[in-house]
N, C-alpha and C positions, 0 to 999 in steps of 0.2 A: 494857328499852327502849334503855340507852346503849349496852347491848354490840349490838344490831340496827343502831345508825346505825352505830357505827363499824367495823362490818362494811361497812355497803353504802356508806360514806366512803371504805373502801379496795379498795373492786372497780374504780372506772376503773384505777389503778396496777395492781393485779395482772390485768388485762387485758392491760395493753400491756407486762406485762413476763415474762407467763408465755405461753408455746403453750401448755402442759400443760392449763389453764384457758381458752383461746380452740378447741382442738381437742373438749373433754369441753362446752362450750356449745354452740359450732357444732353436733357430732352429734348432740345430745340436742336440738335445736331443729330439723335437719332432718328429723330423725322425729316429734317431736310438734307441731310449729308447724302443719302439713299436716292431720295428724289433727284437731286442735282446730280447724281454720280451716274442714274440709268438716264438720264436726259443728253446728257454730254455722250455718256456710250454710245446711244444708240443715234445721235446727228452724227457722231465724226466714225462709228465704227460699223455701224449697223448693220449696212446692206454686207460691207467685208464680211464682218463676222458668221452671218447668216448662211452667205454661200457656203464660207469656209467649212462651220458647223454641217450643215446640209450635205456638203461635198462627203465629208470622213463619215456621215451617218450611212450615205447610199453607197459608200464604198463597200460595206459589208452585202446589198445586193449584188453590185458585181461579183462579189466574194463566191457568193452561193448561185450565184447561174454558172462561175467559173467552177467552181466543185461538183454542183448535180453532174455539169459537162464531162467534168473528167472522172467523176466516178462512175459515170454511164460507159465511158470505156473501159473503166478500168473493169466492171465488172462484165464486158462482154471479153475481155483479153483473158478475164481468169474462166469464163467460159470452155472459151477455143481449144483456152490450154487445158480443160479437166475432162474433155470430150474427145481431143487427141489423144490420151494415156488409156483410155479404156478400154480394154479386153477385146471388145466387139470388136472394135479396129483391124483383129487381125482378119478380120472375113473381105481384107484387100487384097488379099492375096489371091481368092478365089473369085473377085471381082464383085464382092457382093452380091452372090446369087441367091440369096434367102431374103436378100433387102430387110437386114436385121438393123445395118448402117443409116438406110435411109429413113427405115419408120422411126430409129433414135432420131435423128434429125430433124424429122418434119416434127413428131412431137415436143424437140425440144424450140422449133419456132413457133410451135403456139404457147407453148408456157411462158417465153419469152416477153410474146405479144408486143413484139416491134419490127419493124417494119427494114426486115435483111432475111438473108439466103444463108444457109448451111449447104458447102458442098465437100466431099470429098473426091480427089484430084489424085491418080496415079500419077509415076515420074513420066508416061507417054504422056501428058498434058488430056487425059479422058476422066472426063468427070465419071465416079464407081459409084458414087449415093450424094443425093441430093434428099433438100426439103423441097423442092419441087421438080416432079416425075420430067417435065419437058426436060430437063437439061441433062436427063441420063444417056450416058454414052457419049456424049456432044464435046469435042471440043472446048476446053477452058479458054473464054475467049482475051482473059489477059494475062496469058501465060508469060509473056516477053517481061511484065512488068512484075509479075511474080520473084521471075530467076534478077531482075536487076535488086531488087529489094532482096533477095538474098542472099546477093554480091555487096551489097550496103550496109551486110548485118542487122539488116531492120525485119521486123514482126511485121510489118504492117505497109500499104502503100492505096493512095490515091488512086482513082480510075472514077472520071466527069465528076457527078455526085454522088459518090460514093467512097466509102473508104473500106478497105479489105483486112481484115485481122488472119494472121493462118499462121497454124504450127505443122513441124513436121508429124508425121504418125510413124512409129517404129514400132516392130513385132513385139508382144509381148514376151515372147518366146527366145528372143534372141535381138539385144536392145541396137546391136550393130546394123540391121538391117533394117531400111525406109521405105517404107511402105506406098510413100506418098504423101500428099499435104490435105487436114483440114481449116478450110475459108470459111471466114463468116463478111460476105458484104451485107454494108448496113449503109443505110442509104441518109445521108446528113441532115436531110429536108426532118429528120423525124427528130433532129436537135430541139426544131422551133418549139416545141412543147415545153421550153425553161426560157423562152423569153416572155417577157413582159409587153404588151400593146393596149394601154389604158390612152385614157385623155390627156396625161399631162407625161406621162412618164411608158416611156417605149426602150426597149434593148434589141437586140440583134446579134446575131455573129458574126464576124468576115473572116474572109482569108485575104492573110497580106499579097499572096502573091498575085490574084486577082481581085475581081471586083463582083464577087458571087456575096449573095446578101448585104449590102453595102450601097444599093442604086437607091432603096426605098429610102435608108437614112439619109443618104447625101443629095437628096432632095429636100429634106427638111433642114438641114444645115450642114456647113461645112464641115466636115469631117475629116482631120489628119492625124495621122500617128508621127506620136513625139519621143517613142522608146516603147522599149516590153509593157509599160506601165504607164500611166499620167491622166491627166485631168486638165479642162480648158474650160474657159467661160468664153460665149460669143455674143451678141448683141439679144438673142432672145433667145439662148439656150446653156445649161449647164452639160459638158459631156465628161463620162467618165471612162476609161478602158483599161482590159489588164488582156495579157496574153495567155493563153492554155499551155499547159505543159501537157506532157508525154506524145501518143499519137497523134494528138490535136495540136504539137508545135506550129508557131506559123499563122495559128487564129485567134480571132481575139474576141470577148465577151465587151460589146461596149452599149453604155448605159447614158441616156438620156434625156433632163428634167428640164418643162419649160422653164425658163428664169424668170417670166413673170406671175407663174404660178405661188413660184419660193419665196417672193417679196411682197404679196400683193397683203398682206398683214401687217405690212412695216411702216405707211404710212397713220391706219389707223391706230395702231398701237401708241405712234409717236405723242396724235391728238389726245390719245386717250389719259396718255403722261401730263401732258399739261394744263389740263384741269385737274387733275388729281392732286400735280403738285399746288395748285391756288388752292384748293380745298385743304388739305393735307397741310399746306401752311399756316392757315389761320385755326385750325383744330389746335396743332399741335402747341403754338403760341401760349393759348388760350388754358393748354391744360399743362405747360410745364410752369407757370404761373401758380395756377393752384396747388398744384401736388409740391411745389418746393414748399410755400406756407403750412401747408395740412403737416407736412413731415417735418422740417427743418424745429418749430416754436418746441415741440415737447421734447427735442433731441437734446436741445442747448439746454433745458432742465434736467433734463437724465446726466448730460455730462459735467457740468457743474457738480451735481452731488455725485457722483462718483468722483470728481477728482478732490470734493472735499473731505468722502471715508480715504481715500488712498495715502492724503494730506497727514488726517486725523488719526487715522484710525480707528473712527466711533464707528462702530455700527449701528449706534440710533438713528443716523438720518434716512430718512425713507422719501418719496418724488409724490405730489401730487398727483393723483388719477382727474385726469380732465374727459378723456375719452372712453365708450368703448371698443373702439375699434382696435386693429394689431398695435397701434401706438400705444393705445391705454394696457391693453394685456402685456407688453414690456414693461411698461412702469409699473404694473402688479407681480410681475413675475421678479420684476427688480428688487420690490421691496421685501417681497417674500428670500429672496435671492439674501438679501442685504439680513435677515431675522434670523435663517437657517447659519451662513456663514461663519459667524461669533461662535455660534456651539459647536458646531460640528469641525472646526480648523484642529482645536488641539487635539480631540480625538482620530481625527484623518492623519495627521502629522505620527501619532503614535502606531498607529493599522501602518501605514506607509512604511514606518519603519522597520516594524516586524517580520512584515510580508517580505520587502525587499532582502532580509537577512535570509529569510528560510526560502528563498526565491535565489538567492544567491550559492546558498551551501547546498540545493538541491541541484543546480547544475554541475556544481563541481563533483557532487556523488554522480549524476547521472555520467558526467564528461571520463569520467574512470574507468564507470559500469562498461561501458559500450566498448570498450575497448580488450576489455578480457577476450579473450580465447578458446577459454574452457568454463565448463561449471564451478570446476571446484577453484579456479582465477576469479570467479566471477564473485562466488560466495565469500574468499574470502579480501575479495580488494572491498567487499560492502563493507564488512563488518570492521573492517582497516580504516574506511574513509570516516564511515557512523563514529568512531570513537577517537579519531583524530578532532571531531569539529564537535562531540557531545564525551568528552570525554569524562565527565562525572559520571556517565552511566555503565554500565555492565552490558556488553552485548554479547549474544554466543548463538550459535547453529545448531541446530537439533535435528536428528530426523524423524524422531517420535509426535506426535500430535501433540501442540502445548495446550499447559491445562495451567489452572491455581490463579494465582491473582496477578502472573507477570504479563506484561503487556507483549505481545506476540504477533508480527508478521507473518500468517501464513501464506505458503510460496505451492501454486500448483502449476504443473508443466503439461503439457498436450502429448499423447501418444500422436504421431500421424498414420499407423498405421489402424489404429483402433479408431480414430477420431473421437477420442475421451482425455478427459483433463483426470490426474494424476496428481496424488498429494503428494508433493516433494520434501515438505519441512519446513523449518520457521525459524525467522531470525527472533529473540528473544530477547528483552531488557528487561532484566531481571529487578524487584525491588523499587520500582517506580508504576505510578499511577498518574494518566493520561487522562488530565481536567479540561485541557483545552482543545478544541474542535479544531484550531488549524496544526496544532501539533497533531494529531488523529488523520489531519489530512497529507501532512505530510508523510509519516511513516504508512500511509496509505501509497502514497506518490512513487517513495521507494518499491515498496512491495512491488507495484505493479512494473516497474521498471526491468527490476531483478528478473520477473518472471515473463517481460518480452525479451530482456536478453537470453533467458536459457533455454524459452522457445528458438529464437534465432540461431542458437549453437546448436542444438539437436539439428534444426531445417537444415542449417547447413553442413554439418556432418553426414545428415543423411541422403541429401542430396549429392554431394562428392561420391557417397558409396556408390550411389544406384547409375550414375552418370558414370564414373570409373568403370562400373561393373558390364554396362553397357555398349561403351567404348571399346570393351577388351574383347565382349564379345561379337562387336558386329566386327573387326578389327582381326578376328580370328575365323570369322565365316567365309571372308571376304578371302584372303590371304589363303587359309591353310586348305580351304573347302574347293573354294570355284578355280584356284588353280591345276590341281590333280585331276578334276572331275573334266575341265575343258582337256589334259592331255588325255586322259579316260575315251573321250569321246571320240579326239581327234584321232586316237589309234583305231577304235575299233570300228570309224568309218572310213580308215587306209584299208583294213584287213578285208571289209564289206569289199569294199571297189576292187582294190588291186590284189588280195590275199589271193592266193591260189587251194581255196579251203571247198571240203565237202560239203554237202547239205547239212549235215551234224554242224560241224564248224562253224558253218553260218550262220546258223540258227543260234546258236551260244555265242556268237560274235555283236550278233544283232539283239540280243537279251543283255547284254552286257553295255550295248549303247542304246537301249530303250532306258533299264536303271538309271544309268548315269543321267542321260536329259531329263528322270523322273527326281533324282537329286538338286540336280540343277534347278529344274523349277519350285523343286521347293523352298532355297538357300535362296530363290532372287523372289518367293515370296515374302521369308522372313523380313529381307533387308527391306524390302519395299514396305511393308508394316514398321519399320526401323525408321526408313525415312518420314513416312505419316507422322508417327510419335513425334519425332524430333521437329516435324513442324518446316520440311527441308522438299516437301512437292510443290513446284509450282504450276500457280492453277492459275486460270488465263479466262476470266470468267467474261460472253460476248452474250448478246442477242441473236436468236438464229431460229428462223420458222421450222417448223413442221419439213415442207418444200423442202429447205435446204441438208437439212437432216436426213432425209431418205437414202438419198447415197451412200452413207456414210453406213445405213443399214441394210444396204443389199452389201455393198463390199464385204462386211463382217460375214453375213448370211456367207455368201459365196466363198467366202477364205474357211468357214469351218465346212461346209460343203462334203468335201471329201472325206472328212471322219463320219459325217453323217450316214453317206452313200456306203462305207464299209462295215457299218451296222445295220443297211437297209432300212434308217432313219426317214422320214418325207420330213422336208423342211417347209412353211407355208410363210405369208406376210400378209399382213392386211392393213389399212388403217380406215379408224372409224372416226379420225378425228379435222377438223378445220386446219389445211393444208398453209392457211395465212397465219396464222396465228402465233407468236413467238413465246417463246421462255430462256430464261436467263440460263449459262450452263457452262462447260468446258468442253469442247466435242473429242479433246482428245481425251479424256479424263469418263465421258462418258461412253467412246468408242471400248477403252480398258474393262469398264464395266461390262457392258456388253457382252465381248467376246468370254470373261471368266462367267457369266450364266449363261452363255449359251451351249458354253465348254461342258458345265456341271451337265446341264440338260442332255446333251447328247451321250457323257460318259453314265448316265444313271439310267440309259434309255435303253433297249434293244429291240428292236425288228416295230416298231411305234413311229409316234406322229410328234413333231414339234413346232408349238404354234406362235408367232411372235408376232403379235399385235398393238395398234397406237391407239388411246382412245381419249376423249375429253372427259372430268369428271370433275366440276365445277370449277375452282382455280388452280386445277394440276392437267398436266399432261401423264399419262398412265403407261409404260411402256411395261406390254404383259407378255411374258416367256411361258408357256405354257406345255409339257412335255407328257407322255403318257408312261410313264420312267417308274422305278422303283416305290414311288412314293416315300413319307416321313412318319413316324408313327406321332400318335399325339404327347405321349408322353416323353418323346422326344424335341419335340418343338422349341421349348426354352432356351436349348443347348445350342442349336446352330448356328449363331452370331458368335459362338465362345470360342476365340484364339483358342488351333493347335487340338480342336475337336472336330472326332466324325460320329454321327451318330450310328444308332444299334444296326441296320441292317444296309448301313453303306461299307461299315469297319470291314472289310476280307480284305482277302486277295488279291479281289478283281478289281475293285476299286480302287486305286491306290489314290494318295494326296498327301497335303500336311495341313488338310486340316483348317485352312487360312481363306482360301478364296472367299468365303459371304463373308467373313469379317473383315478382309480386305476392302470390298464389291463395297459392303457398305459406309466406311470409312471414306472409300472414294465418294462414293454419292453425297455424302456429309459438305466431304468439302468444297463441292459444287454445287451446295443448296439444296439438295434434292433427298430421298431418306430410298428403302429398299427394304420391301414386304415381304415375306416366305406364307405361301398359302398350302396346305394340305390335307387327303381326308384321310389319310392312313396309309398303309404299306399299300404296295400294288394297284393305287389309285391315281400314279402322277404328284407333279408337284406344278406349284405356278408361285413365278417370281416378278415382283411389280416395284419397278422402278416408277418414282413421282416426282416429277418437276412441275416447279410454279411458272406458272404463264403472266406475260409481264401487264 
């Protein structure tokens, strides 16, 4: 017993004062501390940890059968709602008798390609268009639970296996008046396509309030809900479950893993630990033995002569090379170490010195520089500081090119508007010659200083100007422009409506509020090129197919429509391209563009065709506007991108603009990735305009 304490009395000392016994601990701890640590883990925490682990891994399945679920609704609710707003809608009124209502319908359940009904539903409970022809005219047969649901403020309501989404339909023409309801029943059974039914791992949905999809699980084990959320373990099963939000309140996504699937690794894992660790034991023995001998003998000689130079201060003593290994190349590097040292201290001691002085006095010149304001602050706080800290010397500013034998910093500064550097002049030290190369590098250091600060004062001098100048002018567009121009307007479509005016009258009334909106849009093109520069559009960049995009290009089509139809314009649409296929973009940013070439198109066009077409062209999508219009001539072409220009045979009368729209158009396009073409064969040939997005 007393020879065991004063053994382990004298192990902190023979710690700190042996490697040979910190190196044979360390090894022998890095191999078994490991072993012993996953051995114990995995007898007392194993099988816990495993489920635990397993449980938060498969939660992220539920996660995503619970989001495919609810984003399956959510994108038939924005369905309902983008099919109830549309124009067609008002053919309820007439009961749909062109069945313009239903062939939308049925077509948009095959696109859909899921397994529900589109009906529209006058206030008499008479279905006016359906996606399937039997239920026209018929009696809506859950009209009672309609009007409860929208006594409940709810979108949406239950009926057996189904669930019913529907918005109201209101005239286009007049938003006060309801036309009726479009339904979309969709039938729940067509959910099971985001469960899972493997071997070991099955999910399902239920509804709490019954026991619909719920028999098959609760067959294979108990099954209870313990809140919105949870997880249980049962004797041969791991179950997980979360509840749906929105329409789908009420059901729940629940996920289910055999338990003895999850563990069935855990026994041979364990075996496989303990022989590793008897292996792994006597290796590691065997080798933190050697490796302290191999390292330890040549250390205790390298340290010894080292604490005998630190002792002595000789640098003759040098270490025997015993080895070639990384132990011997230390002791050669040592002694080489130990050879070079002696000579090279008091020259290092003197370099150290120097540098640190002209390291020191160059921050304090630079710490000055930077703070000036101006050039001529600038120039003369240098030559203030230079001769404060070198004051045997002669310094002075010149603005002529130095010449003769005095040593000269010359200082050039950057035009930004030319992007050319400019000789500016030179600080001078008159009467002295510059022998030494860090002196040389120093008044180098300066120079270049001097002439990023008076870069940085011109930058931001000129910067304040053009930002000042800018400010005041979009400040004065905004203010002194569009306030007059909206009272402009405002009068002269009182006098239109309500004036009591001639045909003369009118006509000068109505000229007078065509200018002014022709004002207006040019003042909100400016700004909006205003906003671009300044870097103040926000762009909202998504993925979106082809498919989903087309609407967005009948809309535009159909909203310039009317200016087409009063130049006896033919508008056309086609697409040549893969309707799945997505690109990156902003739809509102790319709707803006749109509409300003399709605008040009129609205004350069008269008693002609215009053709807006989709096409694939390796990794772009091609969106081509094609008009049979004035044409461009070719030595005009350069110019059309140029802010505030129209070129030779658009410039009259009759054309009116400011000029902006394609460099607007394509500014927009920029900033949603995409760029915008001008194709043409000369006057009177048309023009075609190609927008290009990358397909993802």
């Amino acid at each position: 017993m007393m020879r065991t304490y004063k053994w382990l009395s004298a192990l902190p000392g023979l710690l700190r004062s042996s490697l040979k016994t910190k190196l044979l601990i360390a090894l022998f701890a890095i191999g078994f501390l490991p072993y012993l640590f996953i051995m114990l883990y995995t007898l007392n925490w194993g099988q816990e940890k495993i489920i635990q682990s397993i449980t938060q891994t498969q939660y992220a399945q539920v996660d995503k059968i619970k989001h495919d679920v609810e984003q399956q609704m959510a994108s038939l609710k924005r369905e309902v709602t983008f099919l109830s707003q549309l124009e067609v809608m008002d053919d309820m009124v007439v009961g749909d008798i062109d069945k313009r209502i239903s062939r939308l319908l049925m077509q948009k359940k095959r696109d859909m390609n899921l397994d529900l009904e589109l009906l529209a539903v006058n206030p008499d409970n008479t279905v006016i268009a359906s996606s399937s022809l039997e239920k026209l005219q018929q009696p809506f047969h859950a009209f009672s639970k309609l009007k409860k649901a929208i006594s409940a403020h709810k979108t949406y309501f239950y009926d057996a296996d189904k669930i019913t989404l529907f918005r109201p339909i209101k005239a286009s023409f007049d938003d006060k008046r309801q036309l009726g309801y479009l339904m979309l029943e969709y039938r729940l059974n067509d959910l099971n396509r985001y469960n899972l039914n493997q071997h070991n791992v099955r999910s399902v949905l239920i509804n709490a309030s019954d026991s619909s999809g719920a028999k098959e699980l609760q067959q294979a084990t108990e099954f209870r809900l313990l809140g919105d959320n949870g997880d249980y373990v049962t004797d041969e099963d791991m179950v997980l479950y979360e509840e749906l939000d929105g329409s789908m309140k009420g059901w729940y996504a629940v996920y289910m893993i055999k338990k003895s699937s999850a563990l069935a690794f855990l026994d041979d894992f364990i075996l496989f630990l303990g022989v590793m660790f008897l292996i792994g034991l006597f290796l590691i023995a065997l080798l933190s033995y050697w490796v302290s001998n191999q390292i330890v003998k040549p250390l205790v000689t390298l340290s010894k002569t080292a604490e005998q130079i630190v002792a002595t201060e000789d640098y003759n003593s040098e270490v025997e090379v015993q080895s070639a290994d990384e132990i011997g190349h230390l002791s050669e590097a040592f002694n080489a170490m130990v050879r070079q040292t002696k000579a090279a201290l008091k020259a290092l001691e003197e370099e150290n010195r120097f540098r640190l002085q002209r390291f020191v006095l160059l921050i304090e010149i630079f710490n000055r520089i930077v703070q000036t304001q101006s050039e001529k602050e600038c120039i003369e706080t240098t030559l203030s500081e230079l001769k404060k800290f070198l004051g045997e010397h002669n310094f002075r500013f010149t603005r002529r090119p130095a010449g003769g034998s005095d040593i000269a910093i010359s200082l050039y500064v950057k035009d930004y508007d030319k992007q050319e550097q400019h000789y500016y002049g030179a600080i001078v030290l008159q009467g002295h010659t510059v022998t030494d190369h860090h002196e040389a590098q120093f008044y180098a250091s300066v120079g270049t200083m001097i002439m990023l600060q008076l870069d940085q004062i011109r930058l931001i001098k000129q910067t304040r100007e053009v930002s000042r100048a800018k400010s005041v002018f979009i400040s004065h567009m905004s203010h002194e422009l569009r306030t007059p121009l909206h009272a402009i307007i405002t009068s002269s479509q009182y006098l239109i409506t309500y004036g009591k005016l001639d045909d003369e009258q009118l006509r000068v009334a109505a000229n007078v509020e065509a200018s002014a909106q022709h004002l207006l849009s040019m003042i909100n093109d400016i700004l909006e090129m205003a906003k671009i520069e300044a870097g103040k559009v926000p762009v909202e960049i998504v993925s979106v197919t082809l498919e989903k995009l087309e609407p967005m290009f009948m809309e535009v089509m159909a909203m310039l429509e009317p200016l087409a139809e009063e130049k006896e314009i033919v508008m056309n649409y086609r697409a040549n391209s893969n309707k799945k296929l997505a690109v990156e973009t902003d739809i509102r940013l790319l709707k803006q563009i749109l509409i300003n070439l399709l605008s040009n198109a129609i205004k350069f066009t008269e008693n002609g065709m215009i053709t807006f077409s989709v096409e694939a062209s390796g990794e772009e999508m091609l969106l081509r506007i094609k008009d049979t219009g004035i044409g461009i001539e070719e030595k005009d072409m350069p110019q059309i991108f140029n802010e505030f220009t129209q070129v030779g045979n658009t410039h009259n009368g009759k054309h009116q603009g400011s000029g902006l729209g394609l460099s607007l158009s394509r500014k927009l396009a920029r900033l949603i990735g995409g760029d915008i073409t001008i194709l043409s064969k000369g006057a009177h040939n048309g023009t075609e305009a190609i927008v290009s997005l990358r397909y993802l």
